[in-house]
C-alpha positions in Angstrom: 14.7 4.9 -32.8 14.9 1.6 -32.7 11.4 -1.1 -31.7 14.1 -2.2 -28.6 14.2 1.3 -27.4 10.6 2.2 -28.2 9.8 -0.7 -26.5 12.0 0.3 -23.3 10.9 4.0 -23.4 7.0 3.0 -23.5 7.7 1.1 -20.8 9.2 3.4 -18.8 6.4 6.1 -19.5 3.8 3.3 -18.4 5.2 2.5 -15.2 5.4 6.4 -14.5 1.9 6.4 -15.5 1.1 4.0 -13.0 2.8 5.3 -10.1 1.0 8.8 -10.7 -2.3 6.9 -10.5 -1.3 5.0 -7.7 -0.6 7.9 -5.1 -3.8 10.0 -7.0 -5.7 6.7 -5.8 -3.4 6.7 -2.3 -4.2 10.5 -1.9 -8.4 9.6 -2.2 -8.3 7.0 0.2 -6.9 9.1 2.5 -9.4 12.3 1.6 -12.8 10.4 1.5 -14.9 8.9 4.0 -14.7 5.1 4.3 -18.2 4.4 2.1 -18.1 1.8 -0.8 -19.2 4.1 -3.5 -17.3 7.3 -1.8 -14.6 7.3 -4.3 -16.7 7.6 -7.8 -17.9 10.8 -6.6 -13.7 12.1 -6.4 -12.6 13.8 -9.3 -9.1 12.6 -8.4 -9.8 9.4 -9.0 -10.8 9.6 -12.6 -7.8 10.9 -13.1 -6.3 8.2 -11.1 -8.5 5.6 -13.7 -7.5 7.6 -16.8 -3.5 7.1 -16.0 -4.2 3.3 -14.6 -5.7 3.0 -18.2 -3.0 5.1 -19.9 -0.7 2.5 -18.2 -2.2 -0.3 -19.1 -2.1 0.8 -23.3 1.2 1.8 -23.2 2.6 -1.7 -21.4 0.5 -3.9 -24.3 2.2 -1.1 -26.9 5.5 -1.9 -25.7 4.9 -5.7 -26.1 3.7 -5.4 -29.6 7.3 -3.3 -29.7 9.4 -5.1 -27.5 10.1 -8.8 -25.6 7.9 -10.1 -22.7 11.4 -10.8 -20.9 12.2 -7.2 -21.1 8.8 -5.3 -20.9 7.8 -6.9 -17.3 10.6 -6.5 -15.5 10.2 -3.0 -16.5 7.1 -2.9 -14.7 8.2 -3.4 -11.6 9.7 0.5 -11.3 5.9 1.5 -10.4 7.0 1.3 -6.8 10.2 2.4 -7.6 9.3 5.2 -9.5 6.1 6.2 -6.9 8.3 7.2 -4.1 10.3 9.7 -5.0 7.1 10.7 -7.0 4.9 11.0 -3.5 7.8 12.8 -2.0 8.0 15.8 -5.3 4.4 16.1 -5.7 2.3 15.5 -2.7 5.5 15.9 0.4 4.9 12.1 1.4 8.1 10.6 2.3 8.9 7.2 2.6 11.6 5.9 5.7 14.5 4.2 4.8 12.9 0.6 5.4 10.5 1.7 3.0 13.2 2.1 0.6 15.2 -0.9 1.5 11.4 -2.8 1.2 10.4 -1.3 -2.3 13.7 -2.2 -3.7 13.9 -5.6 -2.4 10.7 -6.3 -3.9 11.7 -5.3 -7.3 14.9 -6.5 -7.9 13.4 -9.8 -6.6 10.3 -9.3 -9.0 12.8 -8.3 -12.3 14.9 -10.9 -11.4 12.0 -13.8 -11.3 10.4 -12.3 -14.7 13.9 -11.7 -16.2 14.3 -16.2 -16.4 10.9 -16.8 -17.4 10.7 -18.0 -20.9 8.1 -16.9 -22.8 9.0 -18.6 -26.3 7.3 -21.5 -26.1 3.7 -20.1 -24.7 0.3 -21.5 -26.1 -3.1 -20.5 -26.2 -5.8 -21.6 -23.7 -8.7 -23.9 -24.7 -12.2 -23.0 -23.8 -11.9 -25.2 -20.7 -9.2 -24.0 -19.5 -10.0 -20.7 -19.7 -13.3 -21.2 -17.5 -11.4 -23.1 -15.4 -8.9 -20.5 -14.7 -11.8 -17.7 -14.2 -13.7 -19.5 -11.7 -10.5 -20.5 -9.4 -9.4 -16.9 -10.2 -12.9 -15.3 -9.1 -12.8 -17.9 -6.2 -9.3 -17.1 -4.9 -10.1 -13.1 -5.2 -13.8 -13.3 -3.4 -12.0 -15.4 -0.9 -9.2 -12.8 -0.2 -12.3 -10.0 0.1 -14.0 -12.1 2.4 -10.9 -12.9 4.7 -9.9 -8.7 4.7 -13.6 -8.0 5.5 -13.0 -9.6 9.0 -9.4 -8.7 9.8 -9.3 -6.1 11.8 -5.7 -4.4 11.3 -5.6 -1.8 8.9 -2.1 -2.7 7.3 -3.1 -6.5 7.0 -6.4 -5.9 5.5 -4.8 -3.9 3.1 -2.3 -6.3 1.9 -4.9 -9.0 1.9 -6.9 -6.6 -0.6 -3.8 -5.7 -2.6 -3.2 -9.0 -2.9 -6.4 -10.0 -5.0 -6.2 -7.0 -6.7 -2.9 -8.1 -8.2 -4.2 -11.6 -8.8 -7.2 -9.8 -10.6 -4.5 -7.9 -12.6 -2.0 -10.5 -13.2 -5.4 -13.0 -14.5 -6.8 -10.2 -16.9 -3.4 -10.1 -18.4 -2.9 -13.9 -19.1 -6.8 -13.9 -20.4 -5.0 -10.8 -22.6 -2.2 -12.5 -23.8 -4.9 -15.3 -24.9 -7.1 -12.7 -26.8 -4.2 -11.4 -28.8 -2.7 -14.8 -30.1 -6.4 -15.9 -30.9 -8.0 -12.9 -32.3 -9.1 -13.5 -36.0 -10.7 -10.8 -38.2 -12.7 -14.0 -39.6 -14.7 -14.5 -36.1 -14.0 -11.4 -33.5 -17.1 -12.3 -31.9 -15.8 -15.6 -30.4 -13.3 -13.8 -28.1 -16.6 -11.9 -26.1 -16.9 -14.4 -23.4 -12.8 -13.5 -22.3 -12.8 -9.9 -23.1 -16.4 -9.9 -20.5 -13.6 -11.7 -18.2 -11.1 -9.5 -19.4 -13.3 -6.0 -18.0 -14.9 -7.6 -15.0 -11.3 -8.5 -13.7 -10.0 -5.5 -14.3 -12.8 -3.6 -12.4 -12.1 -5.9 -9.5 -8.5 -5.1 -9.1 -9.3 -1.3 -9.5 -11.5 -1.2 -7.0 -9.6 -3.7 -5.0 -6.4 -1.8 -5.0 -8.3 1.6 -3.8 -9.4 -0.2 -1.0 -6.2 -1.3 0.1 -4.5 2.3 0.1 -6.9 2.7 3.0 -5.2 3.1 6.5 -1.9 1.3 4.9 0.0 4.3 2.7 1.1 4.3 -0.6 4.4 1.5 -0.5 3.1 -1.4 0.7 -0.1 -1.6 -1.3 1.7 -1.0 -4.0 4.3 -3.0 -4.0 1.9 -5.9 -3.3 -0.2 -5.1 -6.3 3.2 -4.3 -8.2 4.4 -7.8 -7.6 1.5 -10.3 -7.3 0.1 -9.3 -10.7 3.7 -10.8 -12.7 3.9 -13.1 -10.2 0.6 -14.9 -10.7 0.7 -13.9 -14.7 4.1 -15.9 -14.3 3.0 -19.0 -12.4 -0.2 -19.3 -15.2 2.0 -18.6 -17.7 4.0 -22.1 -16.3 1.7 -24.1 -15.5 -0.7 -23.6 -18.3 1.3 -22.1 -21.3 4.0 -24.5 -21.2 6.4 -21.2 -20.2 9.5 -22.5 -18.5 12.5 -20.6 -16.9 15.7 -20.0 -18.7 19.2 -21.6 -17.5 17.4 -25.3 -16.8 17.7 -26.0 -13.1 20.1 -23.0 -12.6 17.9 -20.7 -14.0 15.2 -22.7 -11.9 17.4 -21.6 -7.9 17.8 -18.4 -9.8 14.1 -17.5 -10.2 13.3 -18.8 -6.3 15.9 -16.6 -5.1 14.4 -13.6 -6.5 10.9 -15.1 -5.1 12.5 -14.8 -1.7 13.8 -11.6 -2.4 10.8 -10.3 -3.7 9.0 -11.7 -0.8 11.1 -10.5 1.5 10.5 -7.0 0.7 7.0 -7.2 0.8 7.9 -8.6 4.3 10.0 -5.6 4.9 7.3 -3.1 3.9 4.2 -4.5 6.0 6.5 -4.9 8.8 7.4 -1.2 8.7 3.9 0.2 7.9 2.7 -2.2 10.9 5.2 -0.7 13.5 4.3 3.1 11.8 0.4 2.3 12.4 0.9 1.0 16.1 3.2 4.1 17.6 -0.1 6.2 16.0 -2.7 4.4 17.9 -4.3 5.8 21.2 -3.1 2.9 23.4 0.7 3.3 22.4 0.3 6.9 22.5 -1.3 6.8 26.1 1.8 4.6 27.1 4.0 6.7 26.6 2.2 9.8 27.6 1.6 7.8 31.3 5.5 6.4 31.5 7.6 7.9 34.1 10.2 9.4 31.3 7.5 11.2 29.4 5.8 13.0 32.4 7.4 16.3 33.1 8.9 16.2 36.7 6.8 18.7 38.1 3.7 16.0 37.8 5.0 14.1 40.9 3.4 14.2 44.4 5.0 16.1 46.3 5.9 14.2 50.0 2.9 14.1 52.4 4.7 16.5 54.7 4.6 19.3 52.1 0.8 19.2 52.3 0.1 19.6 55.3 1.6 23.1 56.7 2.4 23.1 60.2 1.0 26.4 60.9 -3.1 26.4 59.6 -3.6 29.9 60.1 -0.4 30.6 57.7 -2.6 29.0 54.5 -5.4 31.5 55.6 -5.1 35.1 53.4 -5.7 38.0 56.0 -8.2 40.8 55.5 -6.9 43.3 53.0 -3.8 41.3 51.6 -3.9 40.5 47.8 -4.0 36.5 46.9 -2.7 34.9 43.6 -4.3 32.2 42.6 -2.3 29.3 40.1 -3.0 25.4 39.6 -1.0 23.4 41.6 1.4 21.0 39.5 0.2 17.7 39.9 -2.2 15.3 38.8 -5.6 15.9 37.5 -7.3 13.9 39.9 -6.5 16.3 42.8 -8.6 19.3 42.5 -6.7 21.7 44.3 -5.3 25.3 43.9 -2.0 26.9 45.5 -2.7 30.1 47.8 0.2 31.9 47.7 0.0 34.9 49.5 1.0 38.3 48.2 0.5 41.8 46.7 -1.3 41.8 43.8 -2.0 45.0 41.9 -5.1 46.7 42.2 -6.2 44.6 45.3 -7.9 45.5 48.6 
């Protein structure tokens, strides 16, 4: 086998390995009660941490094997690959605009990581790696803070998903830094970013369990799948020098697959806003009080059909059996229907 294909088949095993941990984490959020610490005491989610970690080693085994231009884009089939895999092993199906949402997002996200060049990356000095921690911490407590007082479900979720990613997408430029600056000579100088290195990655892993909350398995997900590239990709130009293939068409190339990319992630908070609102007790009241989802026999019936005209006809006689039934309509009138008749057994 080839190092192309070896890289390509790692690749693909890692992003499986990330979509299993992703519903495993998707299926805890959903099983355990909604304390910080709840999830630690899951089995599941070890499990869910062991394949995250799994992942992680085979997508840095396939870069030793294989391009960056060609391993990344094959990270984006976690959401691809996560779907179908909620649907085989756990019955959770995704809608159609899920679909139509997940794919969006990656095609857009391969595309954008398919023109970035790579070749001509650098390290990061000392300053610029503290710099890029402490706007990175910054920008992800800032995110927490901002979910912590949104009170939709779907958008707190992408607000956490979204600094779990920029946790993710951080860790791996402070990665990339590590490996082309690791030295047998002095492996002690790399401690303060591999410290950076384990802290960020916590933060995303805890980050991105706390999105799955209330929100499902796609959106989160995708959000995570795509802002961890994205902002590996933006550092990667701004600070290693990294450009995008094709000059300036390569340039409308790469922000049409942004928009595309974004548009999905669009696409599936849209869809898993509209699912959350037909679920909640206002929308189901609605429709439960509208006048095409109350069964006909609810109405009032016309005043004259209260009243009898003859009183003593409502009276039961002496000796007669009565049967005794709820009168269809509303709650509010407590009232039963007399009807008069033999009844088995009576007096």
């Amino acid at each position: 086998m080839s190092a192309l294909a070896l890289s390509v088949l790692l690749s693909l095993v890692s992003a499986v390995a990330y979509a299993a941990g992703a519903i495993l984490q998707e299926r805890v959020a959903t099983d355990t009660p909604d304390l910080p610490y709840a999830p630690l005491h899951h089995g599941v989610w070890w499990a869910a941490v062991a394949l995250n970690g799994l992942g992680a080693a085979l997508h840095v085994v396939a870069l030793a094997y294989g391009p960056l231009s060609l391993v990344q884009p094959l990270g984006a089939l976690t959401i691809v690959f996560a779907l179908p895999m909620a649907a085989l092993f756990v019955g959770r199906r995704a809608g159609h605009t899920a679909w139509r949402g997940a794919l969006m997002a990656s095609v857009g996200l391969a595309g954008l990581l398919a023109l970035t060049d790579g070749a001509a990356s650098r390290s990061l000095a000392g300053g610029e790696r503290l710099v890029l921690a402490a706007a990175t911490f910054g920008a992800v407590g800032l995110l927490f803070l901002v979910a912590r007082v949104v009170r939709r479900p779907v958008v707190r979720s992408m607000l956490l998903a979204g600094a779990a990613g920029a946790a993710f997408g951080v860790a791996s430029v402070f990665t990339k830094t590590v490996a082309m600056d690791w030295t047998s000579e002095a492996p002690t100088a790399q401690a303060p970013s591999l410290v950076v290195i384990a802290v960020l990655a916590a933060c995303g892993l805890l980050l991105s369990q706390a999105a799955y909350r209330g929100a499902g398995l796609a959106a989160p997900l995708a959000t995570v799948t795509v802002v961890n590239p994205v902002v590996a990709a933006a550092v990667g130009l701004t600070l290693f020098d990294e450009q995008f293939r094709y000059d300036v068409p390569g340039t409308v190339l790469a922000l049409g697959s942004g928009v595309v990319a974004a548009g999905g992630l669009i696409l599936l908070t849209t869809e898993r806003l509209a699912v959350q609102t037909a679920r909640t007790p206002e929308a189901r009241q609605h429709t439960a009080g509208s006048p095409a989802a109350r069964p006909s026999s609810w109405d009032r019936p016309p005043d004259d059909a209260e009243a009898p005209s003859d009183p003593d006809a409502a009276l039961s006689q002496v000796g007669e059996g009565v049967d005794v039934g709820s009168v269809p309509r509303p709650r509010t009138h407590l009232e039963v229907e007399m009807r008069s008749g033999a009844v088995a057994g009576g007096s």
